[in-house]
C-alpha positions in Angstrom: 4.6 -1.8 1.6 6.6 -4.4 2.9 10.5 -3.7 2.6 12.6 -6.2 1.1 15.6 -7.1 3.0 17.5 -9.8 0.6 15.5 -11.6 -1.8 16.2 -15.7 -1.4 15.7 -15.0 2.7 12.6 -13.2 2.5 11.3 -16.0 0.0 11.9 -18.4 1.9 11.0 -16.9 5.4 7.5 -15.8 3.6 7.2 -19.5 3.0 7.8 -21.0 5.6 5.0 -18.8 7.0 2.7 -19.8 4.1 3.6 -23.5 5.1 2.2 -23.1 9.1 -1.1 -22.2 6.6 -1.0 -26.3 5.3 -3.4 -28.7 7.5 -3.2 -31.9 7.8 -5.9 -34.6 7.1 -6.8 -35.3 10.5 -7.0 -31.3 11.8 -8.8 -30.6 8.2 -11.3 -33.7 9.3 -12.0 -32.5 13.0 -12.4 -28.9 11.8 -15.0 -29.8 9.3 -16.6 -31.7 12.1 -17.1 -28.8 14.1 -17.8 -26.8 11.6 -20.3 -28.4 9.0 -20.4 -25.1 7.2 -17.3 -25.1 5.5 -18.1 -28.0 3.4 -20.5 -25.7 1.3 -21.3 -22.2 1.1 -19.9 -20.7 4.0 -16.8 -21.7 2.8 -17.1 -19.6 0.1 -18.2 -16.6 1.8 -15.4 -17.2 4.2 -13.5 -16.3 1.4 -15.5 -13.3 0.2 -14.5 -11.5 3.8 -11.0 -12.2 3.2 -11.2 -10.6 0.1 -12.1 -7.7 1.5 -9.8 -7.8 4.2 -7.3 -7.1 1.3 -8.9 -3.4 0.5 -10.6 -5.4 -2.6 -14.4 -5.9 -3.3 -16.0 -8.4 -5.8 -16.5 -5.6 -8.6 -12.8 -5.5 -8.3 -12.7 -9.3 -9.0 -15.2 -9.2 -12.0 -12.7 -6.2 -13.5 -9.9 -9.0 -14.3 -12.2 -10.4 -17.2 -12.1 -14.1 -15.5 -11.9 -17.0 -17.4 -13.1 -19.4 -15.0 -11.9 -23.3 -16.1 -12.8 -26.7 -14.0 -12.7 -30.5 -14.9 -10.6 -33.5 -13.9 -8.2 -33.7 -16.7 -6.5 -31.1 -18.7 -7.8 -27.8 -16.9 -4.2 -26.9 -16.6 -3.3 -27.1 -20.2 -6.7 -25.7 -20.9 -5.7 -22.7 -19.0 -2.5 -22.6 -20.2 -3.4 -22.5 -24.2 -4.7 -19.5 -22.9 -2.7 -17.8 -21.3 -0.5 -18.5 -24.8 -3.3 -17.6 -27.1 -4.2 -14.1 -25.4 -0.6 -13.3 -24.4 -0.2 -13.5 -28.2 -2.9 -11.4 -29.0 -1.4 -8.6 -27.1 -3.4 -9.0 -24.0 -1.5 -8.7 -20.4 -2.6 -12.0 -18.9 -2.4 -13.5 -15.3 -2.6 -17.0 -14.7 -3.6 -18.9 -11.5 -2.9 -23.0 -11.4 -2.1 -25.6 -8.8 -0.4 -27.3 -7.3 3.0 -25.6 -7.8 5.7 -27.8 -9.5 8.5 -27.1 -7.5 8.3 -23.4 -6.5 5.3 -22.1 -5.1 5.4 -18.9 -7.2 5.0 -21.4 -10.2 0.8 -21.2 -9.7 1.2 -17.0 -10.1 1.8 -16.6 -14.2 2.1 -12.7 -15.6 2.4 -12.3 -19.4 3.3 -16.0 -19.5 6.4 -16.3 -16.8 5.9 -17.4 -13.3 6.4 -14.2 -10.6 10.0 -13.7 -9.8 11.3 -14.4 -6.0 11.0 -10.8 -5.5 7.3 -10.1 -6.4 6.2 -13.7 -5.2 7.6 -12.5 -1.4 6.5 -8.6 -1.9 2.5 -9.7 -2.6 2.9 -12.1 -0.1 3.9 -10.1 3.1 1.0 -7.3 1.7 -1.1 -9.7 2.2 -0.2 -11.2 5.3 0.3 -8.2 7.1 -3.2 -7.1 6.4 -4.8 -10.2 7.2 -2.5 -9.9 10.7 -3.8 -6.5 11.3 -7.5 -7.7 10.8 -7.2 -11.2 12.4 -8.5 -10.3 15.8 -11.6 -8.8 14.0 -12.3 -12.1 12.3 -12.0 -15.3 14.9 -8.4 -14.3 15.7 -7.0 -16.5 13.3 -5.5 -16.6 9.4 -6.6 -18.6 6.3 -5.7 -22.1 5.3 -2.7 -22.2 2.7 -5.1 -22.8 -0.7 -7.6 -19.8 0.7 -4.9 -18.0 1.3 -3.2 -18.1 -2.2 -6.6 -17.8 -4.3 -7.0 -14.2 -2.5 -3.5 -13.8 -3.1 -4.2 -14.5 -6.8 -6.2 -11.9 -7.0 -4.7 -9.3 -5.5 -1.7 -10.0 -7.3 -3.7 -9.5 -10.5 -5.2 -6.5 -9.7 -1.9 -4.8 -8.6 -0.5 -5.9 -11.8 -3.4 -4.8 -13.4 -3.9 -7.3 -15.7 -6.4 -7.9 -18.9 -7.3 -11.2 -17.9 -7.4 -13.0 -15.2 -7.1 -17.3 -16.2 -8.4 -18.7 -13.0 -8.1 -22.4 -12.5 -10.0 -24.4 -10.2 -8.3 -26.3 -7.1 -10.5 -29.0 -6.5 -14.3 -29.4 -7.8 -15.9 -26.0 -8.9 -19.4 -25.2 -6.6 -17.2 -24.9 -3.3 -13.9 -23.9 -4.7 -12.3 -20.9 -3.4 -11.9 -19.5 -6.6 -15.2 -19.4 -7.3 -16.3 -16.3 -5.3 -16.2 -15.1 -9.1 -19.8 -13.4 -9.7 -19.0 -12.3 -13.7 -16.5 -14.4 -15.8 -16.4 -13.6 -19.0 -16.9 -17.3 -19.9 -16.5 -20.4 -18.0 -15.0 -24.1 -19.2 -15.4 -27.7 -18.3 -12.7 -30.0 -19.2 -12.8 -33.8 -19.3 -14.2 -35.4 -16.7 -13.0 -38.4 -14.6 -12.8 -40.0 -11.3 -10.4 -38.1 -8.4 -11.3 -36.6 -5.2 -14.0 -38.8 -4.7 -14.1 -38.5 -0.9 -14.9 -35.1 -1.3 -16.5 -34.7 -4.7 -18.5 -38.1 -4.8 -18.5 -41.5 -6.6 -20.3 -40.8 -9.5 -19.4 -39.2 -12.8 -22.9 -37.5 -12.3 -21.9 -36.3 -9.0 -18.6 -35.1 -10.0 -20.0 -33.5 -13.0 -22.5 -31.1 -10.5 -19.2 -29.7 -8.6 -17.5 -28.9 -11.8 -20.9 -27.2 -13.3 -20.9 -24.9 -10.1 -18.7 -21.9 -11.4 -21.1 -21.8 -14.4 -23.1 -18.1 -14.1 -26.3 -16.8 -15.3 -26.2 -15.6 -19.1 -22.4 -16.3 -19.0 -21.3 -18.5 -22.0 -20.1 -21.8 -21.1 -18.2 -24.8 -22.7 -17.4 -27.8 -22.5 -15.8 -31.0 -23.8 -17.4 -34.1 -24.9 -17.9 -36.4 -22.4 -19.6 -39.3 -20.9 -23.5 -39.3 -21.5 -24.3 -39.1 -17.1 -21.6 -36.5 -16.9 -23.0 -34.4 -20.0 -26.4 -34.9 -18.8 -25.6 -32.9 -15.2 -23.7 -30.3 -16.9 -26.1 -29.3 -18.7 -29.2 -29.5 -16.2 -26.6 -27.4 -14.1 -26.3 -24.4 -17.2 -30.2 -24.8 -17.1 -30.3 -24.2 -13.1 -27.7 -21.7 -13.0 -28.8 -19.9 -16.0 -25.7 -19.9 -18.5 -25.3 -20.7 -21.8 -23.7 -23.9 -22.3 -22.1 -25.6 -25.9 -19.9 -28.5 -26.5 -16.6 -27.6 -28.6 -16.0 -29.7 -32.0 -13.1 -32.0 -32.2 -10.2 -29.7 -33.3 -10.5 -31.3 -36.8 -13.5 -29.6 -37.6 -12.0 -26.0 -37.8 -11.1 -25.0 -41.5 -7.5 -25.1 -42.6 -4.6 -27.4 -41.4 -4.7 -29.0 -37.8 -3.1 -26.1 -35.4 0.4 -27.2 -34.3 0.7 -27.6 -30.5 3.3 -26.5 -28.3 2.1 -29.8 -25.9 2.8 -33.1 -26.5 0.1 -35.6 -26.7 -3.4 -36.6 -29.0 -5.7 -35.7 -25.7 -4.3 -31.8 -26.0 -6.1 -31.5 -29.0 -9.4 -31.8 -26.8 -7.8 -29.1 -24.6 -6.8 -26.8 -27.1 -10.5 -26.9 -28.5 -11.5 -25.8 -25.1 -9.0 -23.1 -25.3 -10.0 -21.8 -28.8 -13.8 -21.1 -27.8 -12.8 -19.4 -24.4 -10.4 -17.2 -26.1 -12.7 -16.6 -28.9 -15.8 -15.5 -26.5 -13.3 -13.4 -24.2 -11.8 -11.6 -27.0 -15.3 -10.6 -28.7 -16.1 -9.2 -24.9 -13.2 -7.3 -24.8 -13.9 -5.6 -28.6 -17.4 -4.6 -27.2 -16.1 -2.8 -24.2 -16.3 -3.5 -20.3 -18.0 -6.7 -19.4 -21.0 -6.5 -17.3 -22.3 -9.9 -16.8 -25.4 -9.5 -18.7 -24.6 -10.2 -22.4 -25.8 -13.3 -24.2 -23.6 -15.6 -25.6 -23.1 -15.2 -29.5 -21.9 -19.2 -29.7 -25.7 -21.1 -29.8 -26.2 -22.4 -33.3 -30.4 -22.8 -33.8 -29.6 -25.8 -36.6 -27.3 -27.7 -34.0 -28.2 -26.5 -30.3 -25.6 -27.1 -27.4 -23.2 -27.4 -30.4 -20.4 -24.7 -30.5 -19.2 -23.4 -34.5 -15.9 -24.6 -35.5 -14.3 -21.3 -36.8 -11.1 -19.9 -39.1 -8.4 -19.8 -36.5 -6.6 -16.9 -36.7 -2.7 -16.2 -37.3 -2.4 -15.0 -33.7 -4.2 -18.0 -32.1 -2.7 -20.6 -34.4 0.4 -19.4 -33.0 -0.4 -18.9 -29.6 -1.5 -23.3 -29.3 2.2 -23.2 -30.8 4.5 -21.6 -28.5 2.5 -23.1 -25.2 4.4 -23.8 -22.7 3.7 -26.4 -19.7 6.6 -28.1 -18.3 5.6 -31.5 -16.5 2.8 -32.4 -19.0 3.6 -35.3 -21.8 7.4 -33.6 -21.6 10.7 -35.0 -23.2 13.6 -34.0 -22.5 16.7 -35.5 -23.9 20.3 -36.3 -22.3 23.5 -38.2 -22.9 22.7 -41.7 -23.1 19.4 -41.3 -21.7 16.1 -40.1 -22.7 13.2 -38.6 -19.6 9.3 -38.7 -20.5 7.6 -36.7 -17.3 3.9 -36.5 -17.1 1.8 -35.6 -13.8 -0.6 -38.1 -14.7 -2.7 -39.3 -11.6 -6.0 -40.8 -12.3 -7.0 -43.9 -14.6 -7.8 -42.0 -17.8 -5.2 -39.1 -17.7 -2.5 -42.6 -16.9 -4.4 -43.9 -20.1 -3.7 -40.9 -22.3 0.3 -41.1 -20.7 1.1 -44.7 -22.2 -0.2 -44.0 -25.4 2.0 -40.3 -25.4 4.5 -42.4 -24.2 4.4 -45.0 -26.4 4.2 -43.2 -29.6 7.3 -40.9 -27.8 9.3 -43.4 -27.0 9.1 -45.4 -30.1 10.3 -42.3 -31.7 13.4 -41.8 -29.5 14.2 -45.2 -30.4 15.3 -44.6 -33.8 18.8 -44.5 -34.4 20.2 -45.7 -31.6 23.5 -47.2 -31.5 22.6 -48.7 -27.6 20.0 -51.1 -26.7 17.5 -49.2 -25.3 15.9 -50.3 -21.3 12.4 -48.9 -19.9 12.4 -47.6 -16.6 9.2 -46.5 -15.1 9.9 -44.1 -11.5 6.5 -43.9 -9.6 4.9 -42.6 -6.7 0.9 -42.0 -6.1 -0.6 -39.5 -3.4 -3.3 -38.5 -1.6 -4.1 -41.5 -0.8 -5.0 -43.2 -4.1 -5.5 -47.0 -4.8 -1.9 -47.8 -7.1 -3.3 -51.1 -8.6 -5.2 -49.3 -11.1 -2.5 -46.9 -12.4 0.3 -49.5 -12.3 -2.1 -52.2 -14.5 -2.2 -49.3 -17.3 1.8 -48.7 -16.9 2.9 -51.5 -17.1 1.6 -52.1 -20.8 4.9 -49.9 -21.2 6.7 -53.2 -21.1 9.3 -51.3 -18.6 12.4 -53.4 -17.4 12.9 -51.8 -13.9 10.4 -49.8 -11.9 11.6 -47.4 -9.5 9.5 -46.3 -6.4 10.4 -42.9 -4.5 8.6 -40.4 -2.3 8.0 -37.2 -3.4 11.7 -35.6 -1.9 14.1 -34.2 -4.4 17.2 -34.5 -2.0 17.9 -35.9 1.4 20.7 -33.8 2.0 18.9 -30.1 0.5 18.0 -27.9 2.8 16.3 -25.4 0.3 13.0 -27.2 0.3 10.4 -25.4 2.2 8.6 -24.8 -1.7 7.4 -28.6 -1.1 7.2 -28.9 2.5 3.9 -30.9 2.9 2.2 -31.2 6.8 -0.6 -33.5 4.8 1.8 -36.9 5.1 5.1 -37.4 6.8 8.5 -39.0 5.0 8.2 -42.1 7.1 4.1 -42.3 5.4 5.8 -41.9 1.8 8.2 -44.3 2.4 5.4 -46.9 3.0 3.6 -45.5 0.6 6.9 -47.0 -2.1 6.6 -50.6 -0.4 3.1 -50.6 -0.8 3.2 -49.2 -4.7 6.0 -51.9 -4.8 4.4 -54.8 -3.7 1.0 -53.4 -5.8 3.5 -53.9 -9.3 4.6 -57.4 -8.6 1.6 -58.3 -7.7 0.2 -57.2 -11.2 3.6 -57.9 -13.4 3.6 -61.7 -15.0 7.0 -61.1 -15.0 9.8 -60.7 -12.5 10.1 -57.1 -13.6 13.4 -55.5 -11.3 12.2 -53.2 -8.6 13.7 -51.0 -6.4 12.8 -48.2 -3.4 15.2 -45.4 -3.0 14.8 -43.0 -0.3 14.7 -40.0 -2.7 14.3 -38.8 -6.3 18.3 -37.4 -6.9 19.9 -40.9 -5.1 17.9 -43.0 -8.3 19.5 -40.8 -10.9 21.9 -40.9 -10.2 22.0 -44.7 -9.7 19.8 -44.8 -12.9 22.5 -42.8 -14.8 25.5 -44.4 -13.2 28.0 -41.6 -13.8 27.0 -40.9 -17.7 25.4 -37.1 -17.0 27.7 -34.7 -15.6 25.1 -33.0 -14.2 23.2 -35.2 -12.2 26.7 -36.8 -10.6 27.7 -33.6 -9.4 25.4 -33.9 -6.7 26.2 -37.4 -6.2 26.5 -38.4 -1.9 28.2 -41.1 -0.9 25.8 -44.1 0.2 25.4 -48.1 -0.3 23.9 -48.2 -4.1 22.1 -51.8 -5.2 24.1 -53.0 -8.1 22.6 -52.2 -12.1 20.8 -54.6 -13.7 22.7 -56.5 -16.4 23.1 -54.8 -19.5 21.6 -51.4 -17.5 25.1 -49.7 -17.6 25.7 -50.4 -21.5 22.3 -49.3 -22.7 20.2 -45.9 -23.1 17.8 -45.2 -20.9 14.3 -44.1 -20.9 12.9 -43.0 -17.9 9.2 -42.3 -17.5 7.9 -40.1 -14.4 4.3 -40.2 -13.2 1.7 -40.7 -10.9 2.1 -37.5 -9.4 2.4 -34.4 -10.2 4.1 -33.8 -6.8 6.5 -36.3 -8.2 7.1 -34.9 -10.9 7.9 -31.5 -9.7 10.2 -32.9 -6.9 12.1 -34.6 -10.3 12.9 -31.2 -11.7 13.7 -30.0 -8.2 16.4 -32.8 -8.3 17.5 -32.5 -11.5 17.7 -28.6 -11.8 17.0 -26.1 -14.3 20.0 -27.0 -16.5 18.6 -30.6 -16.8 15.0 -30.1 -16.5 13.9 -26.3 -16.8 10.8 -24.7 -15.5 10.8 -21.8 -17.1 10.3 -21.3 -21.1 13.9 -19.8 -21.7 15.9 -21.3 -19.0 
């Protein structure tokens, strides 16, 4: 076992190792070019032998009970009502996710609390060291960063010896390195949309046939509604694949009141649907003893076929939607004089669901104020994603001033290698905010105020102009613009998204005593 010199140091020395692991675009393009494989199955079995490079097999893997969860939007909360639900049943969970929000241990969860320093950088160098010791065997070289964290998942989970294992998918589903699972207990789809498109395809059909690859023969299945083409390949995937698939009722269906949620915003309700059904199958699997792959799913109704039961919630489930926890996701928090709304929204319809959280949110804050109240909107956009059709939905906010930063918390912090990205350099993002820029005024009938700052913690603290303690503790001396009339005098409310880079790098600027990442921080 790797020895632990001091903690903070061997964090950050394990991750700046995990870093050399990131590609970038053009060394990710000429690799698939010489190697075709990788775009499909190989890929997957390329993961398979790292496993096993760990001392682990695939049995070991099917003995975390996966729940195996895809889709475009709301995969995270899905898994996360999970992880709440079963955590309050009693059950030991582990939870997989990504990206990170500001610390890469955030995407490791046991029994609901991302890994501490300590364990993040002991599983780490376990893992490293073995795939050192094994690397001439295998081409001489390591694994990229994402394949190299999903193996890490599991390990982690089986050291910790978890009951369940909450696996969510990076990007698609048939190719995805998680899914060298062979037995989930029971796999979901969330809401489908439009993202990854270079890689995944321009169709809600084709989409929708990525997403449908973790589905397993005679494993239950679930799924959201969803568009008619979508629907239609998910289930002709469940056919070909062999698993059982049913659409979940709207959560108004179940008997008694609606369940409270710990998550703000009408879409969760689709999400925490989801959650009830996977819960619900995984805990009957757990009351009948080991899971072997091969039961049937109890969850087809002969009078209504594809469509799941809507069932009497119980106390412990009820409970578990309520204490959820997801920071970044239709979040609120409240300050002095000013009011932030941060959501990780990145495509058109999960931007969509934002405005209305946020207007129904904001309105709310409203009341009562003794200050006139100004909009701000701070966005960036990633990967590299058209802006126009993002901004057109944001800007029914009826913001004030829109702020446009890169995805850096700090100019001046030198504790950062958590987001170090090789994918896009700071000179990229920064054109990236003049191109976002110039994208909103050419969309805003109005001479809306804009303004490009070179990082996240310079406009707060321009935003804020002295009125949080916390946030001008930090403050560096540089060349501000001036506010906008009537800016100073008023309360703020600041919305954060696009990203959820973005909004990760926010809490990274603002701190845990501002904006918290974990529960009881």
């Amino acid at each position: 076992m790797h020895r632990l010199g001091h903690i903070n140091e061997t964090y950050e020395e394990a991750i700046r190792r995990l870093n050399e692991l990131q590609s970038s675009p053009p060394s990710v393009e000429s690799r698939l070019k010489r190697h075709p494989e990788l775009r499909g199955p190989e890929k997957l079995a390329d993961t398979v032998k790292l496993v096993k490079r760990l001392g682990m097999t695939l049995a070991d893997i099917d003995r975390l009970r996966v729940i195996h969860v895809s889709g475009t939007k709301g995969k995270g909360s899905t898994c996360a009502f999970c992880e709440s639900i079963l955590q309050q049943c009693g059950y030991k969970t582990g939870l997989f996710i990504s990206p990170h929000l500001v610390e890469v241990r955030d995407r490791f969860h046991v029994n609901g609390q991302r890994i501490s320093r300590e364990h993040f950088a002991m599983y780490f160098w376990q893992c490293y060291n073995k795939l050192q010791e094994t690397k001439e065997d295998h081409g001489g070289s390591l694994p990229t960063y994402f394949k190299f964290l999903t193996a890490m998942s599991f390990y982690l989970f089986f050291q910790e010896r978890v009951d369940v294992a909450i696996i969510e998918v990076g990007l698609g589903g048939a190719y995805d390195c998680t899914n060298i699972v062979q037995h989930p207990v029971v796999c979901g789809v969330s809401s489908l949309g439009y993202d990854h498109t270079a890689v995944l395809g321009n169709t809600i059909e084709k989409i929708a046939w990525h997403k449908a690859g973790i589905f397993k023969r005679l494993v239950p299945a679930f799924t959201v509604s969803q568009e008619a083409g979508g629907m239609n390949v998910l289930f002709e995937r469940a056919a070909e694949l062999g698993a059982v698939l049913n659409v979940v009722p709207d959560l108004s269906c179940y008997p008694g009141p609606l369940p409270e949620l710990g998550l703000s915003g009408q879409y969760q309700q689709t999400n925490a649907a989801l959650a009830l059904h996977l819960c619900k199958v995984w805990t009957q699997m757990r009351e009948r003893g080991p899971w072997n792959g091969l039961s049937e799913s109890t969850t087809t109704v002969e009078d209504t076929p594809w469509i799941a039961p809507a069932f009497e919630i119980p106390a412990a489930f009820r409970l578990g939607l309520k204490n959820c926890w997801w920071p970044g996701r239709s979040q609120m928090i409240s300050r002095p004089r000013w009011t932030l709304f941060v959501d990780g929204a990145h495509t058109v319809r999960s931007t969509m669901a934002c405005m209305k959280w946020f207007k129904q949110a904001s309105e709310e804050d409203m009341k009562d104020r003794d200050h006139p109240v100004v909009r701000v909107v701070l966005f960036h956009c990633t990967g590299g994603r058209n802006p126009q059709p993002l901004l057109e939905q944001i800007q029914l906010g009826a913001f004030d001033v829109a702020v446009f930063c890169p995805n850096v918390a700090r100019l001046d912090d030198k504790d950062f290698a958590d987001q170090t990205s090789f994918k896009t350099t700071y000179d990229q993002e920064m054109c990236t905010c003049q191109s976002n820029q110039k994208a909103w005024r050419s969309l805003s009938g109005e001479p809306t105020k804009t303004f490009i700052f070179p990082c996240i913690l310079d406009a707060f603290q321009w935003l804020t102009d002295g009125r949080d303690p916390l946030i001008d503790r930090h403050r560096r001396e540089r060349d501000m613009p001036f506010l906008p009339d009537g800016l100073a005098q008023s309360h703020l409310q600041v919305l954060v998204c696009g990203s959820v880079l973005l909004v990760g790098a926010v809490f990274k600027a603002l701190g845990p005593d501002v904006a918290p990442v974990d529960k009881h921080e």
